[in-house]
C-alpha positions in Angstrom: 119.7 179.3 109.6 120.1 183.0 109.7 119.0 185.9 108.0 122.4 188.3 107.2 120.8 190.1 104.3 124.1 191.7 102.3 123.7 193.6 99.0 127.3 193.0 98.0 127.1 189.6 95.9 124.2 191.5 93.9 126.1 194.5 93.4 128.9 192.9 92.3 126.9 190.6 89.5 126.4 191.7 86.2 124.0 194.6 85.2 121.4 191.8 83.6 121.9 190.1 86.7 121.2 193.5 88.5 118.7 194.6 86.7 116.9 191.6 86.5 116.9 191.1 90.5 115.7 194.8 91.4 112.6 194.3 89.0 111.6 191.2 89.9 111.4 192.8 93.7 110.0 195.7 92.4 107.8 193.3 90.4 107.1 191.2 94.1 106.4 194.0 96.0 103.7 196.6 94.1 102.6 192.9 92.8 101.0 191.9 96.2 100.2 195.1 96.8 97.7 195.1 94.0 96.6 191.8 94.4 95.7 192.9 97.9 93.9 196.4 96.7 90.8 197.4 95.6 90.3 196.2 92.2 89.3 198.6 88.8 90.0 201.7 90.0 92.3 204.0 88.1 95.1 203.3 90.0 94.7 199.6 90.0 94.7 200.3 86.2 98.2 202.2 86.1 100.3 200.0 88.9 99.2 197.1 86.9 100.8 198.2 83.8 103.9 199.5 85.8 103.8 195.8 86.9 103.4 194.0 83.5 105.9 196.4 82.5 108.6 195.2 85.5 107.1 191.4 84.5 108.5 192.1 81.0 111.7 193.5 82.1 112.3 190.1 84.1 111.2 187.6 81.6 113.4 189.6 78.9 116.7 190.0 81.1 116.7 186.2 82.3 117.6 185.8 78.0 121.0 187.3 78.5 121.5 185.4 82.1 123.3 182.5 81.2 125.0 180.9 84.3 122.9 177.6 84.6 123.8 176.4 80.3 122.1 173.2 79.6 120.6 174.1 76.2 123.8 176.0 74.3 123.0 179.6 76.2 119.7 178.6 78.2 118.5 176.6 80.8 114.6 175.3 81.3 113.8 178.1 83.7 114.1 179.9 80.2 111.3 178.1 79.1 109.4 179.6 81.9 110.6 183.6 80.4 108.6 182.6 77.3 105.5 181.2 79.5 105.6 184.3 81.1 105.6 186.6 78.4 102.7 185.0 76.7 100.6 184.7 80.1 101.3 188.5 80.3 99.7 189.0 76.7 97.0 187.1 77.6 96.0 188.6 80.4 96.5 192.2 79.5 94.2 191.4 76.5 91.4 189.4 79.0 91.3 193.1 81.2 90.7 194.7 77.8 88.3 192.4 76.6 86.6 193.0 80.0 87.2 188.9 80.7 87.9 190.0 84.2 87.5 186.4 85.9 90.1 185.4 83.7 92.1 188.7 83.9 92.5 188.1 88.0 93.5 184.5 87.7 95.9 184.9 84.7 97.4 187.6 87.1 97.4 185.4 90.2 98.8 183.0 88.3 101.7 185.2 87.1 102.3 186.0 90.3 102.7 182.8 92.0 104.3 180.9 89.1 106.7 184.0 87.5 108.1 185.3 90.9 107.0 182.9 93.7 107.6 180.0 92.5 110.8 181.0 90.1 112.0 182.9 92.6 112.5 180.2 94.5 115.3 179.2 92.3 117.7 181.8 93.3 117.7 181.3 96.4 118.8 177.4 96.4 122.5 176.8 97.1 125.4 178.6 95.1 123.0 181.2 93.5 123.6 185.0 93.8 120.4 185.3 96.1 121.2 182.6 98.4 124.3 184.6 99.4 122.6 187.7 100.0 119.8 186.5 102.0 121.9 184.2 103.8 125.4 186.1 104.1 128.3 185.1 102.0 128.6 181.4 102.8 124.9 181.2 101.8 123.1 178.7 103.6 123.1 174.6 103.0 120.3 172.7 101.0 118.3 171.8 104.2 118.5 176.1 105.2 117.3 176.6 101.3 114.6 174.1 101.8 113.2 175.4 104.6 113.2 178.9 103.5 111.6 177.6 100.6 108.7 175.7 102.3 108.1 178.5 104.6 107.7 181.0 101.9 105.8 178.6 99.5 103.5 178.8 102.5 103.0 182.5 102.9 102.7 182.8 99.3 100.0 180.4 99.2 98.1 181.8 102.3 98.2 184.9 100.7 96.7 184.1 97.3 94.1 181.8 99.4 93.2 185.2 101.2 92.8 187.3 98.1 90.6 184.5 96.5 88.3 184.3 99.9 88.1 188.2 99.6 87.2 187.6 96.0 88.9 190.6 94.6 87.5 193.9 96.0 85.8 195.6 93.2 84.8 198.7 92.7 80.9 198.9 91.9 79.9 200.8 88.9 78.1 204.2 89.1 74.7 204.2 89.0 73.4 205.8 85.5 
């Protein structure tokens, strides 16, 4: 198994399919970033809500993606765009309700089941992301499998990591 990262297959799919592939790595990238960060700060504040806004992009494109059709139009990973949309209600209103606990892990959640775990779907044999990680034969099911694994891993070390750090907050002023 080898890496031969090629842009082409996603530059040649659809613009849903394009759009919906650029946010989610927008959405995977600044999203470990701020789990990683201090937490509460102003910018914390304003990259979160450029992330629930790239979250929101993604659940909303995969509607209009339709190339796995077991329901009419839609597929079960659908089911997981309407999952995602509420979790992203819910935990924009916990932060405003100042439910913070609950805030961080409907976040870490989102993360780990919205792009992690979904994610992991396009990269399994035939799909668009297979062949641009893997080149243009894409790689077999055992290749997918053990990308998979290895990344389920990193993934999961890393939220284990932001948990043990417990979230650096900032401390309040002093009155």
């Amino acid at each position: 198994m080898s890496l031969q990262i090629d842009l082409q297959p996603l530059l040649s799919a659809s613009p849903v399919i394009q759009l919906h592939a650029f946010a989610a790595m927008a959405a995977f990238a600044l999203g470990g970033w701020v789990l990683f960060r201090r937490k509460g700060d102003a910018p914390h504040k304003r990259l979160g809500r450029v992330w629930v806004g790239l979250m929101t992009i993604v659940a909303l494109s995969s509607f209009f993606i339709w190339e796995i059709r077991m329901l009419g139009l839609f597929s079960p990973i659908h089911l997981l765009s309407v999952a995602t949309l509420w979790s992203l209600f819910q935990a924009v209103r916990f932060a405003r309700r100042r439910n913070i606990k609950a805030h961080m892990r409907a976040m870490q959640a989102l993360y780990l089941m919205a792009l992690v775990l979904t994610g992991w779907f396009t990269f399994m044999p035939g799909r668009i992301m297979n062949r641009v990680v893997f080149g243009p034969d894409g790689a077999g099911p055992f290749e997918s499998a053990v990308f998979l694994a290895v990344s389920l891993i990193v993934g999961a070390l890393s939220l284990w990591l932001v948990r043990r750090a417990g979230g650096t907050r900032r401390r309040p002023l002093a009155a």
